[in-house]
C-alpha positions as CSV (number, residue, x, y, z in Angstrom):
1,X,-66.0,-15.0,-95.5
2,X,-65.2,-12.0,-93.2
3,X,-62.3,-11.3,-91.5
4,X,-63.0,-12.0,-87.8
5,X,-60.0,-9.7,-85.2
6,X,-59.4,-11.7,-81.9
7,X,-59.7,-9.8,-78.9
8,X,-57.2,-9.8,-76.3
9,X,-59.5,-9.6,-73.7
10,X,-60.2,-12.7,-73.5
11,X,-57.1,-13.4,-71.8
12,X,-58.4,-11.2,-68.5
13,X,-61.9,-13.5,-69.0
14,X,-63.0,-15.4,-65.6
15,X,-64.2,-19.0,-66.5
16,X,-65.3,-21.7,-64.5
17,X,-63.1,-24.5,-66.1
18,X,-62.4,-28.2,-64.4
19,X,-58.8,-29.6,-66.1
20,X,-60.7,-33.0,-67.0
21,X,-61.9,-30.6,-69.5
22,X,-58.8,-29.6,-70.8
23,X,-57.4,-32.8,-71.8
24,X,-58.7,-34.6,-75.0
25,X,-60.5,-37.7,-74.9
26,X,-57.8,-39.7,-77.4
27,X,-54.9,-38.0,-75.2
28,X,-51.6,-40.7,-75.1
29,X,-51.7,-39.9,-71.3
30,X,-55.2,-40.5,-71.1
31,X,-54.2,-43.6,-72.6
32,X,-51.5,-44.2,-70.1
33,X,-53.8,-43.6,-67.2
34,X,-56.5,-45.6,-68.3
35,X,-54.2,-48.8,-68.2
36,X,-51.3,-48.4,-66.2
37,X,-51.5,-48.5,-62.6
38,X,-48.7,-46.9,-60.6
39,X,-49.4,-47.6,-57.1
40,X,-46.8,-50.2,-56.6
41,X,-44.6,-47.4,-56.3
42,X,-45.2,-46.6,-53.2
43,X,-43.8,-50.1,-52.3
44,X,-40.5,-49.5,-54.0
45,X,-39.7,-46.6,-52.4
46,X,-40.6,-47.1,-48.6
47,X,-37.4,-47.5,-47.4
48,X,-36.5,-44.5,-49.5
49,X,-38.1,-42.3,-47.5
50,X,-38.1,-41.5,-43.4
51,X,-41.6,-42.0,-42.1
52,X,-41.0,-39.9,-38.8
53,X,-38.8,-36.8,-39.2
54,X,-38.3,-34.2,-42.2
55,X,-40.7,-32.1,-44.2
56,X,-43.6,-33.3,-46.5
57,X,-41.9,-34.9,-49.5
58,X,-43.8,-34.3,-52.8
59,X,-45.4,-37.4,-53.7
60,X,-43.3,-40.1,-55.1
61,X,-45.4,-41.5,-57.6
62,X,-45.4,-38.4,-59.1
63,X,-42.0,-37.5,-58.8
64,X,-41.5,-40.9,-60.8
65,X,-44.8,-39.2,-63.2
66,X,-42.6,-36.4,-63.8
67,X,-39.4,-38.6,-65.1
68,X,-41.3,-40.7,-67.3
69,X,-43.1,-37.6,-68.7
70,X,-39.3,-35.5,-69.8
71,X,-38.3,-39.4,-71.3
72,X,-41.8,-39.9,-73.3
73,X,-41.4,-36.4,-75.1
74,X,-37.9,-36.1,-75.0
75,X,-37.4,-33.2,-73.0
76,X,-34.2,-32.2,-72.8
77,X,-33.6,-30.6,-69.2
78,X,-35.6,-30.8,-65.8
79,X,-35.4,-27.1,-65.6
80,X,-37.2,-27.4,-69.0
81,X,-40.0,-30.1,-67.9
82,X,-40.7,-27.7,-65.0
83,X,-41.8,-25.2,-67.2
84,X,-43.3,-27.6,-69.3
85,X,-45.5,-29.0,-66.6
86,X,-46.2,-25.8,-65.6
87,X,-47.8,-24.7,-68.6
88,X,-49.1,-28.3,-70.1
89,X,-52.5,-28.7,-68.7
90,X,-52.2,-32.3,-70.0
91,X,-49.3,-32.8,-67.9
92,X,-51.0,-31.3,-65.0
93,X,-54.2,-33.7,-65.2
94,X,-51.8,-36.8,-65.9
95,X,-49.9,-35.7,-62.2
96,X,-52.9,-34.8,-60.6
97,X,-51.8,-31.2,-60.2
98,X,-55.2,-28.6,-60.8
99,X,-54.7,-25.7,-62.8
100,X,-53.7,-23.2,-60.3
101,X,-51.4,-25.9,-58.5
102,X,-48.1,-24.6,-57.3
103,X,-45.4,-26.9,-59.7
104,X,-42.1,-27.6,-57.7
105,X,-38.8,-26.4,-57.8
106,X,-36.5,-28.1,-60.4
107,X,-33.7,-28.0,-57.8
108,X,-36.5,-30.1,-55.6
109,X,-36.6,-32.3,-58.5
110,X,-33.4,-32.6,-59.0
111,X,-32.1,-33.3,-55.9
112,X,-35.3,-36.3,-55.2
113,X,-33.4,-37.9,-58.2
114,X,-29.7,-37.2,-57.4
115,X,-29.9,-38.3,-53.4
116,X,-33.1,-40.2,-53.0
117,X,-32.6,-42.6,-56.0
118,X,-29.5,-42.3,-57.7
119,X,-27.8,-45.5,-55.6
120,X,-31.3,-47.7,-55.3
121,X,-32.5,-50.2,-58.0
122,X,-35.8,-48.4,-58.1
123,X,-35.7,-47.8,-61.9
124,X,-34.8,-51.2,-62.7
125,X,-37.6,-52.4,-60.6
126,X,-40.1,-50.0,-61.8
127,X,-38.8,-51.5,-65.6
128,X,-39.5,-55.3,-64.2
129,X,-43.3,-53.8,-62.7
130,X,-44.8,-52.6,-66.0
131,X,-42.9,-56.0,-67.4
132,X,-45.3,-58.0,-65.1
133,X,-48.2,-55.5,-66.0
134,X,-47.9,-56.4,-69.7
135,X,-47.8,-60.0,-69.4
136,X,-51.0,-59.8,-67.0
137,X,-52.0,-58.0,-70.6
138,X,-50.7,-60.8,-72.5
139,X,-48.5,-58.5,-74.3
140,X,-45.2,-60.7,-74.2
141,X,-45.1,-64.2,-75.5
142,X,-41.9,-65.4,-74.5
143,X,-40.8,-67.8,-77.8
144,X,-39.2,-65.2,-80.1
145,X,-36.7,-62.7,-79.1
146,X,-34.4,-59.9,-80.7
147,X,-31.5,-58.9,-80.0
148,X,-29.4,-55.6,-80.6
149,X,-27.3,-52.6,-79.8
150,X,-26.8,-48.9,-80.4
151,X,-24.8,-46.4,-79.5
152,X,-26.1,-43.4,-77.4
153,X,-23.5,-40.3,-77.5
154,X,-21.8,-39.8,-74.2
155,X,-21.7,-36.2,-72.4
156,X,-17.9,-36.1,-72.9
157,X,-15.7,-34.1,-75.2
158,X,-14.2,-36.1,-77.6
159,X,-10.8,-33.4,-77.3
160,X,-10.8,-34.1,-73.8
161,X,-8.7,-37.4,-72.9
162,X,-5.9,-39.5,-71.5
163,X,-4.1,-42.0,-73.1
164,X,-3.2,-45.3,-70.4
165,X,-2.4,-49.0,-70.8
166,X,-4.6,-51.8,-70.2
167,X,-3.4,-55.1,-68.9
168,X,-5.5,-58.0,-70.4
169,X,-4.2,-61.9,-69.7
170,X,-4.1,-63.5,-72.6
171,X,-2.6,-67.4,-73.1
172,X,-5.4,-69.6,-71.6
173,X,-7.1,-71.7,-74.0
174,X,-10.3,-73.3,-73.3
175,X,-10.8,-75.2,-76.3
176,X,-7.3,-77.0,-75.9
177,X,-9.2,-80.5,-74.5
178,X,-11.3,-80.3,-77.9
179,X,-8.3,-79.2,-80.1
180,X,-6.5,-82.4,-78.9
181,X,-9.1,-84.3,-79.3
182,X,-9.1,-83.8,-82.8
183,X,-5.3,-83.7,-83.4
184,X,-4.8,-87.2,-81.7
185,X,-7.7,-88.8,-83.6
186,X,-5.6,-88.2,-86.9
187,X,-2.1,-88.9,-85.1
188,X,-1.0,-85.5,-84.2
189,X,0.7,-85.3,-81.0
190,X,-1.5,-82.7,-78.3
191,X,-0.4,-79.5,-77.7
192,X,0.6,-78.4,-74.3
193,X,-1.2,-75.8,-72.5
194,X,0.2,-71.9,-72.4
195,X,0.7,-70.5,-68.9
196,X,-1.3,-66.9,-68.7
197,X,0.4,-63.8,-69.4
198,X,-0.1,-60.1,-69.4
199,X,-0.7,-57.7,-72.8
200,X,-0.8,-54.2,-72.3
201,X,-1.9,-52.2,-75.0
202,X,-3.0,-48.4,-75.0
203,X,-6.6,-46.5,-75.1
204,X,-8.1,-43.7,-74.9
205,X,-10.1,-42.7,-71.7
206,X,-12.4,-39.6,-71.5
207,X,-11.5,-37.6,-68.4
208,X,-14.9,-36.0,-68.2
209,X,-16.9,-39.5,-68.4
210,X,-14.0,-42.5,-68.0
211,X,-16.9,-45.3,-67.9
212,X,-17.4,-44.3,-71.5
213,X,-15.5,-45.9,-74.3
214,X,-14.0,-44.4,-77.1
215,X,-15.6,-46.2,-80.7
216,X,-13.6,-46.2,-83.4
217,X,-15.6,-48.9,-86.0
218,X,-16.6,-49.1,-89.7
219,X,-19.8,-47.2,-90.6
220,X,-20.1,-45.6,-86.9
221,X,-19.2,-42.4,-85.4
222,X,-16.1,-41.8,-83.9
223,X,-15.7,-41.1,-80.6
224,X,-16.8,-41.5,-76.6
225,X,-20.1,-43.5,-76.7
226,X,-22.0,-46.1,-74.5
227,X,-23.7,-49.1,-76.0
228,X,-27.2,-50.1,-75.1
229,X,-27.7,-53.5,-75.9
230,X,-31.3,-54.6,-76.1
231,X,-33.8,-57.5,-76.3
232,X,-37.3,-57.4,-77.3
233,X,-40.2,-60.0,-77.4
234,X,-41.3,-60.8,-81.0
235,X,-45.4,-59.8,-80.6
236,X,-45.7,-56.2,-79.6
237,X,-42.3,-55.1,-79.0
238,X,-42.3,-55.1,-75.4
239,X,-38.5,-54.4,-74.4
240,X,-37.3,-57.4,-72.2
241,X,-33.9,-56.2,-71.3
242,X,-31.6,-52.8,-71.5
243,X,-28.0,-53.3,-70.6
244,X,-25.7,-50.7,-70.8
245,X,-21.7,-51.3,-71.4
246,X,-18.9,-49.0,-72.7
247,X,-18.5,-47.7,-76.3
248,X,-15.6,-49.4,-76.8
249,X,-17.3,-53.2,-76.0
250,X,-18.1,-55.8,-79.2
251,X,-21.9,-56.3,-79.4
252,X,-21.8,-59.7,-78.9
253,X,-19.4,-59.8,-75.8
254,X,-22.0,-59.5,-73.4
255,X,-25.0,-61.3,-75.2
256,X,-25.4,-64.9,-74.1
257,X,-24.9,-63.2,-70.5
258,X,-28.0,-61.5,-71.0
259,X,-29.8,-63.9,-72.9
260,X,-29.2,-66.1,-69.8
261,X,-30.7,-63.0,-68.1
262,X,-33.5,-62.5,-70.3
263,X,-34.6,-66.6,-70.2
264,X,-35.0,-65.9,-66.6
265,X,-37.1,-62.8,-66.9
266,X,-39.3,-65.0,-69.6
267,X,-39.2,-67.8,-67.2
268,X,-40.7,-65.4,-63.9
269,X,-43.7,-64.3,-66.4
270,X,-46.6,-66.6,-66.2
271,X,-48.2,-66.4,-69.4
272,X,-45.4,-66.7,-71.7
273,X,-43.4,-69.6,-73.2
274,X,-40.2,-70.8,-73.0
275,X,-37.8,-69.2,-75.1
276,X,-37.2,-71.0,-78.5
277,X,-35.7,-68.7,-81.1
278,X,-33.1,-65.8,-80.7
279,X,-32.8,-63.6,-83.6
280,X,-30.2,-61.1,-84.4
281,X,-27.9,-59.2,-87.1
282,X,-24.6,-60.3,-88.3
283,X,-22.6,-59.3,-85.7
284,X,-23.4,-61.7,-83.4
285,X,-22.5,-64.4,-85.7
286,X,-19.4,-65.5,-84.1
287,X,-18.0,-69.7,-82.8
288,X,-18.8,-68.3,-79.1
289,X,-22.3,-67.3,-79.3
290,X,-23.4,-69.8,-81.2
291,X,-21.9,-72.5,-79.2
292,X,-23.3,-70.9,-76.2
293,X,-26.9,-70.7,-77.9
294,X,-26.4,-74.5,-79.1
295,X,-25.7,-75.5,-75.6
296,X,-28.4,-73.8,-74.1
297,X,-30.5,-75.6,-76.9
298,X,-31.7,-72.2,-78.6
299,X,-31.9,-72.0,-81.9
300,X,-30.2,-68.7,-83.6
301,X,-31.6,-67.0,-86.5
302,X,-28.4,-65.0,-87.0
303,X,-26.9,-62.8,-90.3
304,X,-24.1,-64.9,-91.3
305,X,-21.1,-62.9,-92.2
306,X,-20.3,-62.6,-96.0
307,X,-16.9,-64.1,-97.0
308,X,-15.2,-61.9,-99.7
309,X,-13.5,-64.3,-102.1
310,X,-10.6,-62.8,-104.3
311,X,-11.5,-62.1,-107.9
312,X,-11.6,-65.2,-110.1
313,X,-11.2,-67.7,-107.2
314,X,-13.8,-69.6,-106.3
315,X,-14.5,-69.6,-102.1
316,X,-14.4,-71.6,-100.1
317,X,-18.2,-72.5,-99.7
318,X,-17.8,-73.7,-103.2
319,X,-16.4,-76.7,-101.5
320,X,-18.5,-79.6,-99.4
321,X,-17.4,-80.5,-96.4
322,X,-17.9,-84.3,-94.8
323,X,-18.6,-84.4,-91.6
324,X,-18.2,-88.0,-91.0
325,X,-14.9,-88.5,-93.0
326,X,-13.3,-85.3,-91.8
327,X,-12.8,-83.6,-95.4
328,X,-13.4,-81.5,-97.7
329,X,-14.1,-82.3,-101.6
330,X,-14.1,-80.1,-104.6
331,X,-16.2,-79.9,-107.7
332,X,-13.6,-81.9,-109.4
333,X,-14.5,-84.9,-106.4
334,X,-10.9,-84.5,-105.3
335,X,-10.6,-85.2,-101.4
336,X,-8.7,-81.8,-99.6
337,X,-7.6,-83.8,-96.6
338,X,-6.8,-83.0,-93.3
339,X,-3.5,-81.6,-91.9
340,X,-3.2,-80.2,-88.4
341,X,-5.0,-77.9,-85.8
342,X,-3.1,-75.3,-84.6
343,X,-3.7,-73.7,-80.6
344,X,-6.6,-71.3,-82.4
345,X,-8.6,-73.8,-83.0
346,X,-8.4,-73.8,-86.8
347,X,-8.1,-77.2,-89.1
348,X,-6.4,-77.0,-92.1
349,X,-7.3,-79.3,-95.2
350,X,-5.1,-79.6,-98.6
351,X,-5.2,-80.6,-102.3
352,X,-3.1,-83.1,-104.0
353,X,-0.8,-80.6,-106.1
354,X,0.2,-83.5,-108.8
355,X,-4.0,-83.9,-109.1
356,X,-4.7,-79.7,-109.1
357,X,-1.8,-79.8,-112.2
358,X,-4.3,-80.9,-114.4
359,X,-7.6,-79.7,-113.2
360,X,-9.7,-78.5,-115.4
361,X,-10.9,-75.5,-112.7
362,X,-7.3,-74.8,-111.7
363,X,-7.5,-71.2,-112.7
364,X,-10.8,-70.8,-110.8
365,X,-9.5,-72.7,-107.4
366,X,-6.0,-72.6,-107.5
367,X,-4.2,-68.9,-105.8
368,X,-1.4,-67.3,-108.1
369,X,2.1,-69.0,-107.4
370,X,0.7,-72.2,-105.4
371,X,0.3,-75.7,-106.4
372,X,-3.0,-76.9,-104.3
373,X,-5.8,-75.3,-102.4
374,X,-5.5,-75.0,-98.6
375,X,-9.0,-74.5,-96.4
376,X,-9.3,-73.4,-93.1
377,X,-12.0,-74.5,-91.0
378,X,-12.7,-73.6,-87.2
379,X,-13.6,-76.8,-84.6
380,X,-16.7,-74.7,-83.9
381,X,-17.5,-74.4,-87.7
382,X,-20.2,-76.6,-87.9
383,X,-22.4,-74.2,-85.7
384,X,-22.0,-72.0,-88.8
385,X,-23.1,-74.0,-91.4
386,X,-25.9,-75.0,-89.2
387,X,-26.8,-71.3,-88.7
388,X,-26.2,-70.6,-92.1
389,X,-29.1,-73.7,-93.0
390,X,-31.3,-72.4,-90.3
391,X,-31.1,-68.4,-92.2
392,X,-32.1,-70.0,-96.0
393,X,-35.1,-71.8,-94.6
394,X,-38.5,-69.7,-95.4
395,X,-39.0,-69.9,-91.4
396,X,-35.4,-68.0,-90.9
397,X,-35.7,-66.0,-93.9
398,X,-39.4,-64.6,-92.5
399,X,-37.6,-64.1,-88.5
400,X,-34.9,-62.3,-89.7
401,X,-36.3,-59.9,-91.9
402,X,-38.6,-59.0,-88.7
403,X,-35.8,-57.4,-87.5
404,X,-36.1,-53.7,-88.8
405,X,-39.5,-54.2,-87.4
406,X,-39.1,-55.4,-83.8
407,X,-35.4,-54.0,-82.1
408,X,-34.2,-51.9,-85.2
409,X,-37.6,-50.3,-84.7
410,X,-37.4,-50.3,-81.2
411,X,-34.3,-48.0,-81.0
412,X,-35.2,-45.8,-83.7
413,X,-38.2,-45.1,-81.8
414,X,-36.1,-44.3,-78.6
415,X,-33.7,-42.0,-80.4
416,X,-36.7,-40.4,-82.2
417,X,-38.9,-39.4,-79.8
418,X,-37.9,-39.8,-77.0
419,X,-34.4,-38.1,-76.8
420,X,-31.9,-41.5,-76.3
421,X,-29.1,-40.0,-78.8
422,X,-28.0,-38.2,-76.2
423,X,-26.5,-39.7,-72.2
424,X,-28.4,-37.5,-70.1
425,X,-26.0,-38.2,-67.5
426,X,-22.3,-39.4,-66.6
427,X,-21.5,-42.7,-65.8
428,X,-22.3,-46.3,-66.8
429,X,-24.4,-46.8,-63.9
430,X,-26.3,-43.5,-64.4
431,X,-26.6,-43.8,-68.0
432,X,-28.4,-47.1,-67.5
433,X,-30.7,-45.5,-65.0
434,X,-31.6,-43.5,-68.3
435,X,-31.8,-46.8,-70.6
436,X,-34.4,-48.4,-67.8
437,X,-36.6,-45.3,-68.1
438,X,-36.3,-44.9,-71.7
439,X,-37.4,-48.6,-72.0
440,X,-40.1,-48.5,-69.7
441,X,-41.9,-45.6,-70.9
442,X,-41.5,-47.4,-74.8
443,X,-43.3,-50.3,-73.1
444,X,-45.8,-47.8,-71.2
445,X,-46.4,-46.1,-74.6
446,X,-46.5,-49.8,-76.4
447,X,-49.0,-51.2,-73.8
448,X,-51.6,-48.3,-73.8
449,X,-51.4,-47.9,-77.5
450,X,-52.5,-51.5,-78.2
451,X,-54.7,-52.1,-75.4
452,X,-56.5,-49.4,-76.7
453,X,-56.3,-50.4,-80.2
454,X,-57.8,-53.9,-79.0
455,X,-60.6,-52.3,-77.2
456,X,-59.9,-53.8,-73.9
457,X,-61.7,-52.0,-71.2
């Protein structure tokens, strides 16, 4: 084959070209286009805009175009999609800008965002509008939901704090009424309530970003992060909720908050069902959230957190509890009865020392220098060993491992492609203007994607 030289003349050739030609056929934005429809923008943003005085505003719906364009390809800087745009001929045909099309300013851009919609809810409503287009898809089904978090790095130097005491009232006990309950049913006098009172205790706060929390956990970075936590429908992935909270906040603090939140979002969709299963990892398997899920009649497929039993010493699941009776018995068939429950909510059940003397298992049950075997178990612990059931069943063991392919999937995605390791911005309420759009364009992507795998027209 011969060598064939390029000619840069070609650069100074005069072509009659339409852009529609300049975009592939199988293009994602074509995609996009074909299925998403954008109008009700103009709704949102009405009142954002005065419709008698000022200059021309560039259209808002591609304004909005241009955001959702820097968050699908992870574009790190407006000044960057600017030049992007300006050169993308993709991006041009997907904003409806021609070829020779003047693109705007970044400052323009920049200041749309910062004073037009910084203090609106128009990304959250924009994420609750492509919500309502993928159920009128029948994208979401409602009756299978997961739940998770992950930490996005915040802009703050981690070198950069102060250090300031935080008052937290501690004291109140709101299982106290079920506590006595259970103390006077075996003859145990009630305790008396605590009056509240203050703890103080110190943390760090980032003076470039103080929403931000600093993390300091096993098997995560260290540092000032925020926490996304998210829920996603079990069929195609289609995020449901995006809440963001400091670093420094347990994942399952805020959850049956907003799976109260997300039942309601289910609930406003017409074609889904009611929500029946909520699935998530092990750290969410706490006495809280799975009373709160049991009361709200949900049933949790949750991790169930491994007990580490001391060498030699059999654990304490190698003992069955009675429910009815109130105790627990060995393998031996020797009763551990019950003893007290102190203001934590935490029963306490003993052996018979003169019967543990001769066990045959004493060396496997019975702890150096003691005489019987003590067990602890929490008023709320038989939510546990429901859950606990509920994971060993083929149904729970099938749901849970769909979790590294629903939300674990979900956020990998985000932080892949489309640039979520990173807070673009500072503050909590800023930073979850980022989550909303991050989220919407995943289920933008998600819809177009499968609609167009399903050949829908």
């Amino acid at each position: 084959m011969m060598m064939n030289e390029m000619s840069k003349e070609q650069q100074k050739t005069l072509e009659l070209v339409m852009i529609e030609q300049m975009v592939k056929p199988e293009h994602l934005l074509r995609k996009i286009d074909s299925y998403i429809d954008f109008s009700f923008i103009y709704g949102l943003v009405e009142s954002l805009y005065s419709q008698t005085t000022g200059r021309p505003s560039v259209d808002p719906v591609v304004l909005i175009k241009m955001l959702l364009l820097q968050n699908l390809y992870g574009i790190p800087s407006e000044r960057r999609l600017m030049d992007e745009i300006h050169h993308n001929m993709a991006y041009r045909w997907f904003l409806g800008f021609g070829i020779t099309t003047k693109i705007p300013d970044h400052s323009i851009f920049s200041q749309n965002r910062i004073r037009r919609f910084t203090d609106s809810t128009l990304f959250e409503d924009i994420f609750y509008e492509i919500l309502k287009q993928a159920d009128q898809y029948g994208l979401i089904k409602g009756k299978i939901v997961y739940t998770d978090s992950t930490h996005i790095r915040a802009d703050a130097s981690n070198s950069k704090y102060s250090s300031v005491e935080e008052e937290k009232l501690t004291g109140r006990n709101n299982d106290l009424e079920r506590i006595n309950t259970i103390r006077e049913r075996h003859g145990h006098k009630p305790l008396k309530s605590k009056e509240d009172k203050l703890e103080t205790k110190r943390k760090k706060v980032s003076t470039t970003d103080p929403d931000s929390g600093y993390m300091n956990r096993d098997r995560k970075p260290e540092g000032f992060y925020y926490l996304d936590h998210r829920t996603v429908d079990s069929s195609y992935n289609i995020i449901l909720d995006t809440y963001v909270s400091a670093g420094n906040v347990h994942d399952a603090t805020p959850y049956l908050e907003r799976i109260d939140h997300v039942r309601e979002v289910v609930k406003s969709l017409p074609n889904t069902q009611e929500i029946k299963y909520t699935c998530a990892d092990a750290g969410y398997f706490n006495n809280k959230v799975l009373l709160g899920l049991k009361e709200r009649h949900l049933t949790p497929i949750i991790g169930a957190v491994r007990h580490h039993k001391k060498p030699g010493k059999d654990s304490k699941y190698w003992f069955t509890y009675d429910l009815i009776e109130d105790v627990y018995v060995c393998k031996a068939g020797q009763l551990l009865e019950y003893q007290t429950t102190t203001r934590e909510g935490y029963s306490s059940y003993e052996s018979d020392p003169e019967v543990c003397r001769s066990c045959e298992h004493k060396e496997q049950c019975i702890f150096d220098g003691a005489t019987k075997r003590t067990l602890r178990r929490h008023i709320y612990e038989e939510y546990k060993d429901e859950a606990r059931e509920l994971l060993k069943t083929e149904k729970g063991k099938a749901l849970y491992a769909r979790r590294k392919e629903t939300v674990e999937r979900s956020f990998a995605d985000s932080k892949t492609h489309h640039g979520y390791r990173y807070a673009r911005y500072r503050g909590c309420d800023k930073v979850q203007s980022q989550a909303y759009l991050v989220a919407t364009i995943q289920n933008i992507k998600k819809m177009a994607l499968v609609l167009d795998g399903l050949g829908v027209k």
